[in-house]
N, C-alpha and C positions, 0 to 999 in steps of 0.2 A: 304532308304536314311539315310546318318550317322546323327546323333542328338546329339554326345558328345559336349561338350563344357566347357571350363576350365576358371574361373572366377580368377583374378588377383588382389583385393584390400586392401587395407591397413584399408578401412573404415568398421567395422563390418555392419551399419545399409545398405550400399550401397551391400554388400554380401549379404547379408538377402535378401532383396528386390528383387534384380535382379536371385535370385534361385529361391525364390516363382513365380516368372512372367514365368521365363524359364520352371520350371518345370509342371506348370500348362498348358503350351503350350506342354509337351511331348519330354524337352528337359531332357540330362542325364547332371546334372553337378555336376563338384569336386570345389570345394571352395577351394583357398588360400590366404595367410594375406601379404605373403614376396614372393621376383620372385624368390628366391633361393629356397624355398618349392619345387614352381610350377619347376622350372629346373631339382630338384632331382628327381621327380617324372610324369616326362612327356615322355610317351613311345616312341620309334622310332616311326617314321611314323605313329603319333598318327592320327586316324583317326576324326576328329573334328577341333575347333576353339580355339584360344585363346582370351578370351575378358581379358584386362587390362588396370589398371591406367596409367596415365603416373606418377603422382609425388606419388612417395612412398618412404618410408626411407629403407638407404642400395639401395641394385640393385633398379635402378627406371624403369620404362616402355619403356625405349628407350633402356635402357641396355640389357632388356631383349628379347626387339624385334632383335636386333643387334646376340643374343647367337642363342635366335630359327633361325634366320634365317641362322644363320653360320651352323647350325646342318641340317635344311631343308627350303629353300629358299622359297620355295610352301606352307608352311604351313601359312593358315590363321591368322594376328592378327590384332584384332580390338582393337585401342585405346580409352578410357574414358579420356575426357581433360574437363581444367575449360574453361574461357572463355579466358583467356588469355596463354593458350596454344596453343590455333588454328592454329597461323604460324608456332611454333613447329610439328605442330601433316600433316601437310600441308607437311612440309620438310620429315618427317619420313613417307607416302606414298611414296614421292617421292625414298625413301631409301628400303620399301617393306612394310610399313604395305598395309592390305585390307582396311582399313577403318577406321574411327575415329568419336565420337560420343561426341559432346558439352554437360556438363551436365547445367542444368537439361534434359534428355531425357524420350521418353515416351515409355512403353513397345513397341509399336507398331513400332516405331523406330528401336528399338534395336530388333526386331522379324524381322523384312524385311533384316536389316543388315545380321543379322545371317546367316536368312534360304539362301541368295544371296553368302554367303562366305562358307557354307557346301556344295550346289550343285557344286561349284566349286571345292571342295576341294575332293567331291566326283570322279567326271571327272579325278584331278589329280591322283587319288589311280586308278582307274581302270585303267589308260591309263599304268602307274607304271608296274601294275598286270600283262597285255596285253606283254608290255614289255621283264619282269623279264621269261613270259612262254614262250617267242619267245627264248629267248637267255638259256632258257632253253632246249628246243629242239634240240637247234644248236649243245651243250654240250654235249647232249645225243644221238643226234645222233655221232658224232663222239668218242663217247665211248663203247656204242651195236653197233659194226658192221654188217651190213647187209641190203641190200636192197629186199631182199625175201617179200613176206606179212605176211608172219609168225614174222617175226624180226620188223616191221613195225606195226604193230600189239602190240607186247609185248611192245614194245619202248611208246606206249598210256597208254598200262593198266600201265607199270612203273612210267610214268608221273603222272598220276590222282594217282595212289596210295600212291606216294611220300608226296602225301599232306593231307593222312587221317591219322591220330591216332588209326589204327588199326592192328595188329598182321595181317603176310603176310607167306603164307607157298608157297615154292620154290620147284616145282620137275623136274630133272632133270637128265643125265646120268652123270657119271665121265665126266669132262673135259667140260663140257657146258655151265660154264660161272656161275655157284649159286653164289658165293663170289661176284663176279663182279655186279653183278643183284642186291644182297644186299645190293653194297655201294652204287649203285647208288639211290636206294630206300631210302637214309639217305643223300646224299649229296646233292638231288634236293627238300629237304623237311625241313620245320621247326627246325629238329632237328639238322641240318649241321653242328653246330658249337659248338654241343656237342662231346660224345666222341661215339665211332664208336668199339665196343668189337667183336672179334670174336674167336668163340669156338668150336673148332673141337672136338664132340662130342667121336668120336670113339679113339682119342689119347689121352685120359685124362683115367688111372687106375682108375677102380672100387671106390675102394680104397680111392682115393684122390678126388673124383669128388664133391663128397660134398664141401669141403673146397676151392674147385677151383671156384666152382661156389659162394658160401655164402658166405665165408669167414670165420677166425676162431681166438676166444682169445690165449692168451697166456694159455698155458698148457694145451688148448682143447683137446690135444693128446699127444701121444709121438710123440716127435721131434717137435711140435709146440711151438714154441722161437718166441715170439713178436706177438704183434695182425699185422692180414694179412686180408686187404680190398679182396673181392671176384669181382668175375669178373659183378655182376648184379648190384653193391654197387659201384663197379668204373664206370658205365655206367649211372650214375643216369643221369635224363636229356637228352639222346640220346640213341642209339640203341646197343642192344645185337642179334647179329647173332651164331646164333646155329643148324651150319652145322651136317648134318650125326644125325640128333635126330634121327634115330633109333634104333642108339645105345646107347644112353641114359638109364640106369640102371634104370630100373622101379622104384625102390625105390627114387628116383631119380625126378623121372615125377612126381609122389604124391606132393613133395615139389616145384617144380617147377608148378603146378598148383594152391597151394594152390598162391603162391605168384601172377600171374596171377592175381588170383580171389582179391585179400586183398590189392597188390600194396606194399605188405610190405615183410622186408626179418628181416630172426636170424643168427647170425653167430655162429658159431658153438663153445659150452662151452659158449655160452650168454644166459640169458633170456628176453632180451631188444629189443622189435620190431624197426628196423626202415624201415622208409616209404622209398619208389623206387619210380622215375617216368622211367621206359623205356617201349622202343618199342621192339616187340619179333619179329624177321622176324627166322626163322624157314627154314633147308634145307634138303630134302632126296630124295634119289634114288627110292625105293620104296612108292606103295601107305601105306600112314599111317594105316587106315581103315582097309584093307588087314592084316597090321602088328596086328592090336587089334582081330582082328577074328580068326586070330593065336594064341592070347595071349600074343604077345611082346611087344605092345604099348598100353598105355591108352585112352579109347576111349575115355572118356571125356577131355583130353587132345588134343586130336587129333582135335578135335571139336574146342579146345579153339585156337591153332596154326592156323588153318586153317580158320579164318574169313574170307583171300581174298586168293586166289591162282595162281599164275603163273607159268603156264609149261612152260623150254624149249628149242626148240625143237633140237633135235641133226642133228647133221652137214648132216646126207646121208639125213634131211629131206628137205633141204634149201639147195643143191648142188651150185644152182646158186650165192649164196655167198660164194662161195671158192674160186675165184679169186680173189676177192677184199681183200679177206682174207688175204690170200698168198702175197700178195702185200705188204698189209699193215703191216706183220708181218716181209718180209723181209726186206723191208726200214727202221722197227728200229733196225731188228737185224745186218743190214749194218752198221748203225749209230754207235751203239754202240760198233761195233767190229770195226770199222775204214776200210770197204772194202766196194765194191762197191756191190750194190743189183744183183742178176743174172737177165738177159733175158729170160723168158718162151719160148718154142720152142711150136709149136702145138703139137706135140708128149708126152711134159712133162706137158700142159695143160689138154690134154686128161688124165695120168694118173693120175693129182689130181681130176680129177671129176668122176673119175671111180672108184677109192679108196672108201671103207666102210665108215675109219676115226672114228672108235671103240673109240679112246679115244679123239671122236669131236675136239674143239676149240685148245684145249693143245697139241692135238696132231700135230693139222696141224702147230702153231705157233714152237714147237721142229723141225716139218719136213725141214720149212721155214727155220731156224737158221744154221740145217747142210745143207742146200743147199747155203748159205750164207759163210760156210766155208769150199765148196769144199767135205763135206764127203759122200754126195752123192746125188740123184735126188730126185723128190718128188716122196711119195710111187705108187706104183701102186698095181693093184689087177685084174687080168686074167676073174674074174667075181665073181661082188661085189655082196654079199650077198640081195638077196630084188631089188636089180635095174636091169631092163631092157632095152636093149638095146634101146626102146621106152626112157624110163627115163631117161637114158643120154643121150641122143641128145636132148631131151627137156632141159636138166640145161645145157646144151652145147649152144642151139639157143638163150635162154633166155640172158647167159653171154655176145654172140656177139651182140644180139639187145640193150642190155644194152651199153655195150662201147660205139656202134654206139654214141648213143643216147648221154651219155657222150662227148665223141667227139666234136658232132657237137650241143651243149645244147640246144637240144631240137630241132633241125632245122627237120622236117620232112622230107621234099625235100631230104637234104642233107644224108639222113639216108636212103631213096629211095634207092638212087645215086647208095650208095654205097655200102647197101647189094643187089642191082639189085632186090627190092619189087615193086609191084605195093600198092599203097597205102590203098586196103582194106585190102590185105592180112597182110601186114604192123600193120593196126590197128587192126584184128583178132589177131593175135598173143603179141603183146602187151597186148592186155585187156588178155589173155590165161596166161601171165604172169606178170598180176597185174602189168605192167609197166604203169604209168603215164607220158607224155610231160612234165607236167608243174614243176616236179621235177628235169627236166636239165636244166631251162631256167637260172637260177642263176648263175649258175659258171661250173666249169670244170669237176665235178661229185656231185653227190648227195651225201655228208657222210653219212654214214649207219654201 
């Protein structure tokens, strides 16, 4: 249960009194003398109460009920009044305070009051939280495309991890979405409105990579003209992505662990530590581990990168999200070229889900763009590497059961009708492909 609570008086002995009572009860509170303090220093969606005077010099207690509530209408505040405040403190309920308290009161009072305005204030933060994660999903789902369980799957671990402060290591094939996976691990998470670095590790010179990353004084080198912020030093407060770290220069990894470990960076020709706050999300093609058992990567590094890890998975392994794919790739490449999206024929649907799609996500959205300007059909492939005739007909039945389902959101019967199923087979093959009903009941498809 929340227990902050933020005290508001102008009278030093009524301060005293009222933290000893609160505190002895197991409440957390910050004292202040003026409302303009308590303003400056009262956190967004601070989770607690505010108990205040009404008559104080400068901002009085009405003024400042009047600003908390312009900021957060829901947030708790309890009025302290004399006795001829009462019709005042009567009228400013009716405006939004919780509650108002005649002095002299007795701790017991002002304990009831409280704990009645924190469980409330609690309700409101969860229901908030509940919220903020609903409309987060919706976001996210329409960002990771795909309705596969694999895609479905990663899209949770994305979410829960978005909200931890811990280093994320990213493995995936060219073209499978790492960058995309990274921002969304920064844009659904505390860090959002910091700044968002990314750092291709394999395009940055030997050479230079120091100084790209730390930063460097004037005359640290030849041809270093001005002091130059690094790319870890520009990210303070939010997230640094460092794609392709296997090519990261050993030498390299040393310093970039030690900072890891200490939180602190040098710039290069300094002897002056400063302190970092960033998140390291980390991306490679290969397993890192493998790379240190080679000798290319630092295993304790590897170690540090990989606190949490998300694979994922390439396109021949999630077939059944290639239509939706294609879809969605070609409606903005129509958009943006000013022409109209093409019509899939069953012959050109067959050959994107027969296709390997070596260079997965990228590839298929390039494939999408020149079938939007006419240069040619989506690829096909005579017999795709790993898939079985068995395996495409499966991301084949899957995609129609899906439409279906799309289609008619969710209607069973209707989905019967008109793949001509009887209904266990129906629901065999759905569960067979992790399709859920209650995912179309909403609207005209499920974003994925």
């Amino acid at each position: 249960m929340l227990n902050s609570v933020i005290v508001v008086d102008d009278e030093a002995p009524i301060r005293e009194a009222v933290e000893q009572w609160l505190s002895l009860s197991g409440f957390e509170v910050r004292l202040f003398s003026r409302s303009e303090e308590c303003l400056a220093q009262v956190p967004e969606h601070f989770p607690g109460v505010i108990l205040s005077d009404v008559r104080m010099p400068g901002m009085d207690g009405l003024q400042l009920l009047a600003e908390l509530q312009r900021r957060d209408r829901d947030l708790p505040v309890i009025l302290l009044t004399g006795h001829g405040d009462v019709p005042m403190a009567v009228d400013a309920m009716r405006d939004g305070a919780y509650d108002f308290l005649e002095k002299p009161f007795t701790p017991e009072t002002l304990l009831g009051s409280l704990r009645r305005a924190l469980e409330k204030r609690a309700l409101v933060l969860e229901n908030r939280a509940l919220h903020e994660r609903a409309d987060n999903r919706s976001r996210l789902d329409a960002t990771l495309l795909g309705m596969s369980p694999t895609m479905q799957t990663l899209r949770r671990q994305v979410l829960d991890l978005s909200q931890l402060p811990v280093n994320v290591l990213i493995r995936g094939e060219t073209g499978s979405g790492k960058e995309m996976v990274a921002r969304c691990l920064h844009d659904f998470g505390p860090r959002a409105d910091k700044p968002f670095v990314a750092v291709n590790c394999a395009a940055i010179p030997e050479q230079l990579f120091e100084a790209e990353l730390f930063g460097h004084e004037s005359g640290a080198f030849t041809g270093a003209q001005g002091k130059r912020i690094g790319k870890l030093e520009y990210a303070h407060g939010g997230t640094v992505f460092l794609d392709e770290i296997e090519s990261m220069p050993l030498a390299q990894q040393v310093k970039l662990l030690r900072v890891i470990q200490e939180r602190r960076i040098e710039r290069l020709g300094s002897n002056q530590s400063i302190d970092i706050d960033v998140r390291i999300i980390a991306a490679t093609k290969p397993d890192l581990l493998d790379e240190a058992r080679a000798g290319r990567f630092r295993e304790d590094l590897a170690y540090r990168l990989n606190i949490a890890e998300l694979r994922l998975p390439p396109l021949r392994e999630r077939r059944e999200d290639i239509p939706m794919l294609f879809s969605h790739f070609s409606r903005n490449a129509a958009e943006r070229l000013g022409r109209d999206a093409p019509v899939l024929s069953a012959e050109q649907l067959s050959h994107l889900l027969s296709h390997d799609w070596p260079g997965n996500v990228r590839e298929l959205a390039n494939a999408a763009e020149r079938q939007v300007l006419g240069l040619d059909g989506p690829a096909a492939q005579e017999n795709p590497m790993g898939q079985s005739l068995v395996a495409q007909q499966e991301a084949f039945e899957a995609h129609c059961i899906r439409s279906a389902l799309r289609r008619h959101r969710g209607d069973i019967k209707a989905v019967m009708h008109e793949l001509q199923l009887p209904r266990r087979t129906l629901n065999e093959k759905m569960q067979r492909h992790g399709l859920v009903r209650e995912d179309f009941l909403a609207g005209d498809s499920p974003t994925g």
